[in-house]
PDB file of N, CA, C and O in Angstrom:
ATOM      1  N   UNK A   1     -39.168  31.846 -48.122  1.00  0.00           N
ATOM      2  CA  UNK A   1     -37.919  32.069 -48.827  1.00  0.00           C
ATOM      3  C   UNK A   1     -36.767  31.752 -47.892  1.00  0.00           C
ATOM      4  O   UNK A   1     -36.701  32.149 -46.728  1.00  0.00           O
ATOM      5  N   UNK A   2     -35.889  31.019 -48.491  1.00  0.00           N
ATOM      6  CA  UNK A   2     -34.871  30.822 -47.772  1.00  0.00           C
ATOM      7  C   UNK A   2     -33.845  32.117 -47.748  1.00  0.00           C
ATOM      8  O   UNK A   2     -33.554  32.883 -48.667  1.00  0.00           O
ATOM      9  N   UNK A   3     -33.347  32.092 -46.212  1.00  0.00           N
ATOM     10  CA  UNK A   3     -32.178  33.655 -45.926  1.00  0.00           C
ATOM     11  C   UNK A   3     -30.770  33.196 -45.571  1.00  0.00           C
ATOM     12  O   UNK A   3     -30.687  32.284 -44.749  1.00  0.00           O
ATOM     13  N   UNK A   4     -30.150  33.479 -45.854  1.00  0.00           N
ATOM     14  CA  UNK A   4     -28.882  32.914 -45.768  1.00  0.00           C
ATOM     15  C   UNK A   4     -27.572  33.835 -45.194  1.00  0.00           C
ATOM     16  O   UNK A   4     -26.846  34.551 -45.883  1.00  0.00           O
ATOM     17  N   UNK A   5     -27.497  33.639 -43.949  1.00  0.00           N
ATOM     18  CA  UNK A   5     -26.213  35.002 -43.312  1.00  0.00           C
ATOM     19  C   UNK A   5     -24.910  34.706 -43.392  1.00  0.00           C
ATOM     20  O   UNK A   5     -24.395  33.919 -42.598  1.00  0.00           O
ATOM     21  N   UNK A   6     -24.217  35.315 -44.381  1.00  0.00           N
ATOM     22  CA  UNK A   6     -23.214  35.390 -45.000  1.00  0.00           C
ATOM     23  C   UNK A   6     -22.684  36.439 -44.159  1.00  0.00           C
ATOM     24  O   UNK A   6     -23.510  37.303 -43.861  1.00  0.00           O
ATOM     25  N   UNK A   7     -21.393  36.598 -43.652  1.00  0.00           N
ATOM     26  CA  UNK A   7     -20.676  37.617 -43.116  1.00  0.00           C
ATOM     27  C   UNK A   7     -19.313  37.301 -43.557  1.00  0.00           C
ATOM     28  O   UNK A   7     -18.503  36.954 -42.698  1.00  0.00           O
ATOM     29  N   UNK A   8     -18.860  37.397 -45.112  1.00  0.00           N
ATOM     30  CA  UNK A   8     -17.691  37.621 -45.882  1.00  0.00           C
ATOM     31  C   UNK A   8     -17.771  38.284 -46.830  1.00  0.00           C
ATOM     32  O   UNK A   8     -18.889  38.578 -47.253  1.00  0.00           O
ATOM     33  N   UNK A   9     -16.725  38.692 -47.410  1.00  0.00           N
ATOM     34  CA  UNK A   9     -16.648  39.776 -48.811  1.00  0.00           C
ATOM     35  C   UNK A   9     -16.598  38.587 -50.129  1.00  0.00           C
ATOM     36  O   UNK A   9     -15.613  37.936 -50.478  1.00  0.00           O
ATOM     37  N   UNK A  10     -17.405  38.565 -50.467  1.00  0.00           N
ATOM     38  CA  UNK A  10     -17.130  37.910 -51.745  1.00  0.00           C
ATOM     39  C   UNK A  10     -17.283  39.096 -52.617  1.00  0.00           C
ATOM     40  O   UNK A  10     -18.052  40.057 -52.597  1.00  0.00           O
ATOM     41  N   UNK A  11     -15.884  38.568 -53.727  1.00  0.00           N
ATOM     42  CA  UNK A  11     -15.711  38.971 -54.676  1.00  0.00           C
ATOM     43  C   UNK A  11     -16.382  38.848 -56.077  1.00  0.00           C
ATOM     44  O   UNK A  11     -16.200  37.781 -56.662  1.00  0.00           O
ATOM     45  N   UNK A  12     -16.796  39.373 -56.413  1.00  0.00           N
ATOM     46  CA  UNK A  12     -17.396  38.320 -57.962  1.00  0.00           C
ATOM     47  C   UNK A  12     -17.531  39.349 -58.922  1.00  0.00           C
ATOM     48  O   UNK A  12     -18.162  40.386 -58.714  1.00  0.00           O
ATOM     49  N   UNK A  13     -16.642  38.928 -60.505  1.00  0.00           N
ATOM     50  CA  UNK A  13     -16.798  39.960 -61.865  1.00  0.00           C
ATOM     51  C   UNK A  13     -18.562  40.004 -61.975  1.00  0.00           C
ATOM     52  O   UNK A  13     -19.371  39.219 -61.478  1.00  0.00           O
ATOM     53  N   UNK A  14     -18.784  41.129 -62.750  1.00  0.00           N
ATOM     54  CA  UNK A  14     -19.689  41.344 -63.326  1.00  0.00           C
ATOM     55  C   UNK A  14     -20.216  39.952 -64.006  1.00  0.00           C
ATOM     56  O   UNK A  14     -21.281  39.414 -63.703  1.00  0.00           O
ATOM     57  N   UNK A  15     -19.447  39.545 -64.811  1.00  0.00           N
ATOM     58  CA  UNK A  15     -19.873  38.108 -65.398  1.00  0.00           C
ATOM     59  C   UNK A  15     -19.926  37.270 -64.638  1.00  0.00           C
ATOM     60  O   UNK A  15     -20.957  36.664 -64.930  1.00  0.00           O
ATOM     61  N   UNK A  16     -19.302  36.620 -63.484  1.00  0.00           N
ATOM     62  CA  UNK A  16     -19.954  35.710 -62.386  1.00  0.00           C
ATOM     63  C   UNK A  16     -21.021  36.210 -61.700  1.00  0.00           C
ATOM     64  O   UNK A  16     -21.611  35.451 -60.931  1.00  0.00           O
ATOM     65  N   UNK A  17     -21.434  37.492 -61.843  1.00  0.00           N
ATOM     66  CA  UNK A  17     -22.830  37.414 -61.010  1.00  0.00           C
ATOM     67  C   UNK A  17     -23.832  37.146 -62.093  1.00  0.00           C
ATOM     68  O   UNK A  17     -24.641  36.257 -61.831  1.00  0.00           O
ATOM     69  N   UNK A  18     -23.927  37.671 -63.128  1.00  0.00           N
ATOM     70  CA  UNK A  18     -24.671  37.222 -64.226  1.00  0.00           C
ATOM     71  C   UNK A  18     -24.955  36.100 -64.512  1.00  0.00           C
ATOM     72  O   UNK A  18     -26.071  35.906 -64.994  1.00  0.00           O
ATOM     73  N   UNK A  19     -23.925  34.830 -64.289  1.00  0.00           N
ATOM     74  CA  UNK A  19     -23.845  33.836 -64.249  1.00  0.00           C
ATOM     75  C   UNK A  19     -25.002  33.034 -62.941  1.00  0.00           C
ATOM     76  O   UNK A  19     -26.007  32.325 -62.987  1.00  0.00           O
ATOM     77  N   UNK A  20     -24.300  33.538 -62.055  1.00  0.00           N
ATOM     78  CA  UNK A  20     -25.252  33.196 -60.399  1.00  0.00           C
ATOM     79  C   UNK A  20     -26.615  33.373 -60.829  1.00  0.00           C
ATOM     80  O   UNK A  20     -27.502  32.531 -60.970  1.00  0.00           O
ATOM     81  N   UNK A  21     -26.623  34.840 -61.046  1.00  0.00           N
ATOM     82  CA  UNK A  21     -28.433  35.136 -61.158  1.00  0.00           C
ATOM     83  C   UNK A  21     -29.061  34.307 -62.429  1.00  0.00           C
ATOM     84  O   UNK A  21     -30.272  34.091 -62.419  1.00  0.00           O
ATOM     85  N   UNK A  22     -28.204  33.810 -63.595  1.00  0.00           N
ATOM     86  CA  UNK A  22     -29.078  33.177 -64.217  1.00  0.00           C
ATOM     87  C   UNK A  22     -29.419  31.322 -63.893  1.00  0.00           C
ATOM     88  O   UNK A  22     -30.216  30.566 -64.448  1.00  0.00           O
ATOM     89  N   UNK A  23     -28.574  31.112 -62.936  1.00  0.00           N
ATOM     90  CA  UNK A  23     -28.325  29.701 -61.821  1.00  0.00           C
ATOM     91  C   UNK A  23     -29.412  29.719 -61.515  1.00  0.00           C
ATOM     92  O   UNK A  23     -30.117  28.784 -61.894  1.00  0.00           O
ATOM     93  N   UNK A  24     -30.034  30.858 -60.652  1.00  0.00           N
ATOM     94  CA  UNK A  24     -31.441  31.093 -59.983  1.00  0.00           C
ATOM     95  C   UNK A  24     -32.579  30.018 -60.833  1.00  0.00           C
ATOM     96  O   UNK A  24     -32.624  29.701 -62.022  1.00  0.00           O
ATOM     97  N   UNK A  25     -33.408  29.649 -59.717  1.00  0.00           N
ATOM     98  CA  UNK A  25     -34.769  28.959 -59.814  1.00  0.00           C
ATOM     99  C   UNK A  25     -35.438  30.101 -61.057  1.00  0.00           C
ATOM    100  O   UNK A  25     -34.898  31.189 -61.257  1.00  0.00           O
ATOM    101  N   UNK A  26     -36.425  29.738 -61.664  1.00  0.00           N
ATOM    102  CA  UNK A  26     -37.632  30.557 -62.071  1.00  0.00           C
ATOM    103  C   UNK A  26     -38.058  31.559 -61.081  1.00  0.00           C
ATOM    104  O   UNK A  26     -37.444  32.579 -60.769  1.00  0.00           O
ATOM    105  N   UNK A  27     -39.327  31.090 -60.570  1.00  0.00           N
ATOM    106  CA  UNK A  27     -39.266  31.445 -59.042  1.00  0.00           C
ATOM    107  C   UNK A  27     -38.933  32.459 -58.422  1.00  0.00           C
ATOM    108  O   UNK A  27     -39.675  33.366 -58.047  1.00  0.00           O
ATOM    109  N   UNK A  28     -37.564  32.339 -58.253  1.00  0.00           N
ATOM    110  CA  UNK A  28     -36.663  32.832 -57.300  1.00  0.00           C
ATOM    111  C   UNK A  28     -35.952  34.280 -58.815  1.00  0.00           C
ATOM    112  O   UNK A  28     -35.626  35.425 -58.502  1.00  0.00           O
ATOM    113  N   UNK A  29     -35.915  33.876 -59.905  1.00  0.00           N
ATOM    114  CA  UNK A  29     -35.581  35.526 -60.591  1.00  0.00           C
ATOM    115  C   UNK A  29     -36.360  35.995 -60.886  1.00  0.00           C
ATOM    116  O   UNK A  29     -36.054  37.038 -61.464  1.00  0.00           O
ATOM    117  N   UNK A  30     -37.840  35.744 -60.798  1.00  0.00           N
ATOM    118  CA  UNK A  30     -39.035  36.517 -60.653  1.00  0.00           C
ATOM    119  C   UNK A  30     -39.287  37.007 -59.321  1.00  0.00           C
ATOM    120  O   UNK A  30     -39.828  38.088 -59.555  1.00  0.00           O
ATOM    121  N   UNK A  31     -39.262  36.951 -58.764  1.00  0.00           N
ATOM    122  CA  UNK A  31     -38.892  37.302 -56.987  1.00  0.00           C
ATOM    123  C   UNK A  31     -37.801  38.475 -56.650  1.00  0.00           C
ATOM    124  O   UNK A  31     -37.943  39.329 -55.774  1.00  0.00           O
ATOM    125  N   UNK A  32     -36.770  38.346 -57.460  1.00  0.00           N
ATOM    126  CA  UNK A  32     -35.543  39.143 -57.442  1.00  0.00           C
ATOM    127  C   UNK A  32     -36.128  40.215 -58.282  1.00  0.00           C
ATOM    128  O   UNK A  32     -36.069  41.324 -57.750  1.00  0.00           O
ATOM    129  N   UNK A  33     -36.708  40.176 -59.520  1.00  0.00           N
ATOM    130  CA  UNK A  33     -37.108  41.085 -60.598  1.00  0.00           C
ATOM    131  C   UNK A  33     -37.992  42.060 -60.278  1.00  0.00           C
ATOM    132  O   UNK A  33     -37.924  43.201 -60.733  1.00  0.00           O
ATOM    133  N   UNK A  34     -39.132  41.532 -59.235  1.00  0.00           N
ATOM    134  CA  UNK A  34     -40.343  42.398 -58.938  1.00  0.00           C
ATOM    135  C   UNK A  34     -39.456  43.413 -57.488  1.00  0.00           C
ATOM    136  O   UNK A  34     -39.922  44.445 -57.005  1.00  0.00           O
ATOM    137  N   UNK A  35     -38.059  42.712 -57.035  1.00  0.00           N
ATOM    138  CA  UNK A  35     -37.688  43.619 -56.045  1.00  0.00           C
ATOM    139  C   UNK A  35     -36.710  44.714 -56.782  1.00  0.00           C
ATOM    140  O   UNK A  35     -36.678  45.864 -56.344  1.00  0.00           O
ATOM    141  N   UNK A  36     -36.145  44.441 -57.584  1.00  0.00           N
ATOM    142  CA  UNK A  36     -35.921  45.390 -58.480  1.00  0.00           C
ATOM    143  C   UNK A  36     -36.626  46.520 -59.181  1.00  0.00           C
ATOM    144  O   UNK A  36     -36.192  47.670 -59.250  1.00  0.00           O
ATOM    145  N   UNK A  37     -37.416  46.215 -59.539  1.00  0.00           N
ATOM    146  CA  UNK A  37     -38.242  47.243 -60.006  1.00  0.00           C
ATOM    147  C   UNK A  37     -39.188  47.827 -59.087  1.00  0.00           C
ATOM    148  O   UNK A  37     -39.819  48.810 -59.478  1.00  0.00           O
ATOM    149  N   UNK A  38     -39.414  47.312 -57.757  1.00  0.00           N
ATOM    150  CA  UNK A  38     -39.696  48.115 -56.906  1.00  0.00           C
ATOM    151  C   UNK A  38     -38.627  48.969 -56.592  1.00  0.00           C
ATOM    152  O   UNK A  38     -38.855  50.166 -56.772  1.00  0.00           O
ATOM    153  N   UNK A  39     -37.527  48.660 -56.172  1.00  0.00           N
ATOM    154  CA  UNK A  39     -36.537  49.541 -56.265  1.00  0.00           C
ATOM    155  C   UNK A  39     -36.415  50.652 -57.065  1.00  0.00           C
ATOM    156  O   UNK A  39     -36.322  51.838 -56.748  1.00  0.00           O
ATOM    157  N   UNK A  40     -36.427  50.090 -58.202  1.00  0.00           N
ATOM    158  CA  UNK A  40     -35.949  51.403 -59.307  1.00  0.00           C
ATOM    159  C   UNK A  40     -37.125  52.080 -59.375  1.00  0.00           C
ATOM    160  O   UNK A  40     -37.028  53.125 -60.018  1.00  0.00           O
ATOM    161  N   UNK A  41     -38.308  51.824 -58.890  1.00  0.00           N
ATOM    162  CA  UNK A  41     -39.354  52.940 -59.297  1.00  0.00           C
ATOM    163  C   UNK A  41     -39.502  53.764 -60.860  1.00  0.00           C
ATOM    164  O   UNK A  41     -40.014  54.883 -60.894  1.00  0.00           O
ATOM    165  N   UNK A  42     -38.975  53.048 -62.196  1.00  0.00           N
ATOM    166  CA  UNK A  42     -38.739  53.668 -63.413  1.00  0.00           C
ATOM    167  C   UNK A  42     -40.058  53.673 -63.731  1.00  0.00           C
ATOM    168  O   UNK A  42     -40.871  52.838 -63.335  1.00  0.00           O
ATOM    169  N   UNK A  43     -40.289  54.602 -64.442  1.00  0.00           N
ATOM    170  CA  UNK A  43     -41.527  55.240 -65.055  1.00  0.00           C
ATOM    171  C   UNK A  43     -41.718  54.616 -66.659  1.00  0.00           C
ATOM    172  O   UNK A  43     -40.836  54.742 -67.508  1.00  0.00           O
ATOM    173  N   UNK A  44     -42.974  53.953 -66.900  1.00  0.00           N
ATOM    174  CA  UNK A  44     -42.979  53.323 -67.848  1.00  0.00           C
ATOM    175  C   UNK A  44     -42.298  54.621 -69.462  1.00  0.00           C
ATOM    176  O   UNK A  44     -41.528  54.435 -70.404  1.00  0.00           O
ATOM    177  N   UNK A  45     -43.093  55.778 -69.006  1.00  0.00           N
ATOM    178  CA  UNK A  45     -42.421  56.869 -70.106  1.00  0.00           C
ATOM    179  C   UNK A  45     -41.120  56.701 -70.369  1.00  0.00           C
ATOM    180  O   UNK A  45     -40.645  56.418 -71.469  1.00  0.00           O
ATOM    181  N   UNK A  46     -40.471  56.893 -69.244  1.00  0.00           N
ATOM    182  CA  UNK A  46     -38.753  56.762 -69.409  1.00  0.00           C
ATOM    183  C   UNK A  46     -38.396  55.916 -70.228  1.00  0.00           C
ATOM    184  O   UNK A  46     -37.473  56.104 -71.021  1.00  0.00           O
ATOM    185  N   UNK A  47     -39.273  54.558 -70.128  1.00  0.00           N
ATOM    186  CA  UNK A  47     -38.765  52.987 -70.849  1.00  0.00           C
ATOM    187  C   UNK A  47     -39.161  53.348 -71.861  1.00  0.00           C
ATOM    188  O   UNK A  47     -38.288  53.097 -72.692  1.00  0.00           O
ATOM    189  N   UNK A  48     -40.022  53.826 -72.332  1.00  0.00           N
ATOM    190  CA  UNK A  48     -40.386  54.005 -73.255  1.00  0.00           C
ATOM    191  C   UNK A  48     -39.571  54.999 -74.694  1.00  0.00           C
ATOM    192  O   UNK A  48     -39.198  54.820 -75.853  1.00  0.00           O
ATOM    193  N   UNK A  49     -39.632  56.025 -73.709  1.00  0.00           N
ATOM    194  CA  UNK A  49     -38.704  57.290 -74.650  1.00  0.00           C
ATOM    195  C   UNK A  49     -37.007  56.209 -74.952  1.00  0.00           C
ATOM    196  O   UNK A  49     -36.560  55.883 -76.052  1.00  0.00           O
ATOM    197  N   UNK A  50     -36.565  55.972 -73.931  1.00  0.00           N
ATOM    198  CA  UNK A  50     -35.243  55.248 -74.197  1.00  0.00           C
ATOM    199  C   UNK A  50     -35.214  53.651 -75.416  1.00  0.00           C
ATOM    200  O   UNK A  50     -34.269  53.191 -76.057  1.00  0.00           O
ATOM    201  N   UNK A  51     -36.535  53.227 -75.329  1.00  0.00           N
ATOM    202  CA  UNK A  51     -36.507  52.097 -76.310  1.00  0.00           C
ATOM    203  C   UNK A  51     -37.335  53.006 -77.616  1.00  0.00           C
ATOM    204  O   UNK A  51     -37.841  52.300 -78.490  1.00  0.00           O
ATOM    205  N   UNK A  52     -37.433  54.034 -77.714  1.00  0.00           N
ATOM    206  CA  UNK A  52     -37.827  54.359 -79.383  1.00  0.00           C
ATOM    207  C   UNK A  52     -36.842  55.315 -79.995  1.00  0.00           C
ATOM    208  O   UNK A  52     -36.880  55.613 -81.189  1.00  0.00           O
ATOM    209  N   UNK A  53     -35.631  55.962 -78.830  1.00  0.00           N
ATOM    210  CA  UNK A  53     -34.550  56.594 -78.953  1.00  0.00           C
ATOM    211  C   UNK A  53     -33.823  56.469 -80.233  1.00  0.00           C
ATOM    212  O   UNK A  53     -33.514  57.320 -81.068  1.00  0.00           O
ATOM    213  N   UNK A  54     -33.582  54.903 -80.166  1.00  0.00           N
ATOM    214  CA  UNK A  54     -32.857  53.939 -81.531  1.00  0.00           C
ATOM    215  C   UNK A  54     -33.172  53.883 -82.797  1.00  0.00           C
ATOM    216  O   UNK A  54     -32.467  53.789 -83.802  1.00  0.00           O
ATOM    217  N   UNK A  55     -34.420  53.957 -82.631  1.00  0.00           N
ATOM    218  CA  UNK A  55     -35.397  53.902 -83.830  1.00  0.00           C
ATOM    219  C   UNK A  55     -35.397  54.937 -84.692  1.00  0.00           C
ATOM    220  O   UNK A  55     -35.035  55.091 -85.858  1.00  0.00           O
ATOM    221  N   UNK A  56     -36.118  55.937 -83.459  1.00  0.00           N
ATOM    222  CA  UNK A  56     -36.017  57.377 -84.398  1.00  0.00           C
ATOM    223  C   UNK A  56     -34.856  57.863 -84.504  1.00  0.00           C
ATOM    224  O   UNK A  56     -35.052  59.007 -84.915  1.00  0.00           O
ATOM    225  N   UNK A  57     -33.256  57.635 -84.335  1.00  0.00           N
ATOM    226  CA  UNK A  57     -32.499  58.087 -84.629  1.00  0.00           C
ATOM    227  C   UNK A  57     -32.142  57.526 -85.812  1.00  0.00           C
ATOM    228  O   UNK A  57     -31.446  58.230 -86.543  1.00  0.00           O
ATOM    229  N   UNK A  58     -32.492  56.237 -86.261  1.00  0.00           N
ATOM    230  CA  UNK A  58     -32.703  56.157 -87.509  1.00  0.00           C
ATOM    231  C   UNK A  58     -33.070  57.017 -88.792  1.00  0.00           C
ATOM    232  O   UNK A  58     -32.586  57.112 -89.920  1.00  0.00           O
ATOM    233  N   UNK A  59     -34.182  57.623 -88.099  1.00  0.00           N
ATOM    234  CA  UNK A  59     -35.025  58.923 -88.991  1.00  0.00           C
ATOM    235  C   UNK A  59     -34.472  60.532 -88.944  1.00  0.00           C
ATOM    236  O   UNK A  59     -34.606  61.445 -89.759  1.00  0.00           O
ATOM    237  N   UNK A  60     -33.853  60.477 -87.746  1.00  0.00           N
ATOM    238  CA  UNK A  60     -32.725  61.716 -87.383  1.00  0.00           C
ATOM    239  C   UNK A  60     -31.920  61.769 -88.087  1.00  0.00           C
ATOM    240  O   UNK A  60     -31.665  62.884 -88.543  1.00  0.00           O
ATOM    241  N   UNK A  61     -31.129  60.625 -88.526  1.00  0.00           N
ATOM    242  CA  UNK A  61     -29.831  61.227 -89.216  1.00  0.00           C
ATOM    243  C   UNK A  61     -29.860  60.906 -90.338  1.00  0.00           C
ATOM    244  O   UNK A  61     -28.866  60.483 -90.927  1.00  0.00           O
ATOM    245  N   UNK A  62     -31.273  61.074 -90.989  1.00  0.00           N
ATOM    246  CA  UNK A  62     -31.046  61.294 -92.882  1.00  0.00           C
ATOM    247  C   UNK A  62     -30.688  62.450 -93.147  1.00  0.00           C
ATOM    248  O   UNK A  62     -30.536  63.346 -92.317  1.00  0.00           O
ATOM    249  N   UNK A  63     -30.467  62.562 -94.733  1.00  0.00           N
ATOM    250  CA  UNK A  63     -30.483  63.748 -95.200  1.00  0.00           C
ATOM    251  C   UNK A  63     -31.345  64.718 -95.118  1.00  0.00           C
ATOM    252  O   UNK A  63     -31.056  65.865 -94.776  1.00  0.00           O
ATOM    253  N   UNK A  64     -33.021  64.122 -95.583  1.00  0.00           N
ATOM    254  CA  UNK A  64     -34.228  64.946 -95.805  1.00  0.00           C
ATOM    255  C   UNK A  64     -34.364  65.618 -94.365  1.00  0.00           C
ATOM    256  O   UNK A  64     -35.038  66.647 -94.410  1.00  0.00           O
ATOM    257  N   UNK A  65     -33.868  65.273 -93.048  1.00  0.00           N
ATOM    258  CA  UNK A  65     -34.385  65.485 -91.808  1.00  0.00           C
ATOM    259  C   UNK A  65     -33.522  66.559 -91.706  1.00  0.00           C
ATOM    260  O   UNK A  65     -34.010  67.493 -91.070  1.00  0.00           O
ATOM    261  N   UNK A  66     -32.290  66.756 -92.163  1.00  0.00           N
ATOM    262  CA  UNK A  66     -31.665  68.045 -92.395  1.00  0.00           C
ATOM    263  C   UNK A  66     -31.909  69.057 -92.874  1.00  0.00           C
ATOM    264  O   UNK A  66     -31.733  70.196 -92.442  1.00  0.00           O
ATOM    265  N   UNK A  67     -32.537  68.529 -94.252  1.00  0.00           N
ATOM    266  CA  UNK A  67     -33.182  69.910 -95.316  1.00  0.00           C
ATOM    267  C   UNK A  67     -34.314  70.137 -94.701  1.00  0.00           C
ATOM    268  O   UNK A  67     -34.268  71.289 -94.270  1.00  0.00           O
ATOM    269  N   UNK A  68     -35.492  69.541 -94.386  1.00  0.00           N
ATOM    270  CA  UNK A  68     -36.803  70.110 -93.442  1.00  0.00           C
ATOM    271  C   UNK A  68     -36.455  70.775 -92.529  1.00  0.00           C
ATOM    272  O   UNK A  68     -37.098  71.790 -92.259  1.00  0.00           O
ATOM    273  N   UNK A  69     -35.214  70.368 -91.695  1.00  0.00           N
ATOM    274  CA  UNK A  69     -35.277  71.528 -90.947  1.00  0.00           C
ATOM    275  C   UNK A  69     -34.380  72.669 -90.726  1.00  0.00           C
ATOM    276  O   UNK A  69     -34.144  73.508 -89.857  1.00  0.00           O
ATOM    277  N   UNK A  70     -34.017  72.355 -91.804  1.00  0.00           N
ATOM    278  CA  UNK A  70     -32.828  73.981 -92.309  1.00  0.00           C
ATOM    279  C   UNK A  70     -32.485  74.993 -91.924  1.00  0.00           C
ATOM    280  O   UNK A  70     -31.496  75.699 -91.728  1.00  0.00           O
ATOM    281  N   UNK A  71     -34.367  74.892 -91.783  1.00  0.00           N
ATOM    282  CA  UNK A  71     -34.845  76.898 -92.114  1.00  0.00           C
ATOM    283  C   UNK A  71     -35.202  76.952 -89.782  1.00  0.00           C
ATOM    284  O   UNK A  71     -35.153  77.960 -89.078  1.00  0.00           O
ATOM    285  N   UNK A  72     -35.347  76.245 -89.560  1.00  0.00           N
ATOM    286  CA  UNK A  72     -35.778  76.396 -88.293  1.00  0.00           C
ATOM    287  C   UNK A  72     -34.873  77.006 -87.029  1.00  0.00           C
ATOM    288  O   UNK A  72     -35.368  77.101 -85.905  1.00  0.00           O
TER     289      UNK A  72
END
C-alpha cells in the first residue's frame, strides 16, 4: 500500500470527502471499509435492531397497536 506524509491541514466539507473516498480504487475502499469496521467494533445485533427500527415503527403507530395495548 502506498503511504503518503502529508504534514498540512487540509480542509475538506463533508461532501468533498465523500467525493475523495468515492475517487478511491475498488481495492483501496475495501481496504478502508474492513479498517473501519475494525474500528467500530459494531455488533451485528445493533445493525440489526437499528435497520428493523423503521419497519416496525410502521406497525407502532397504528391505531389497533394503541387499542391492544390500552389496558397494559
Amino acid at each position: 500500500m502506498e503511504s503518503i506524509n502529508i504534514n498540512s491541514d487540509i480542509q475538506l466539507t463533508f461532501n468533498q470527502l465523500i467525493q475523495l473516498l468515492k475517487s478511491l480504487p475498488t481495492r483501496q475502499k475495501q481496504i478502508l471499509k474492513d479498517e473501519l469496521n475494525k474500528d467500530l467494533k459494531v455488533d451485528d445485533k445493533v445493525l440489526t435492531h437499528y435497520a428493523s427500527e423503521e419497519v416496525l415503527a410502521k406497525d407502532w403507530m397504528l391505531n389497533e397497536e394503541d387499542i391492544a395495548w390500552k389496558d397494559l
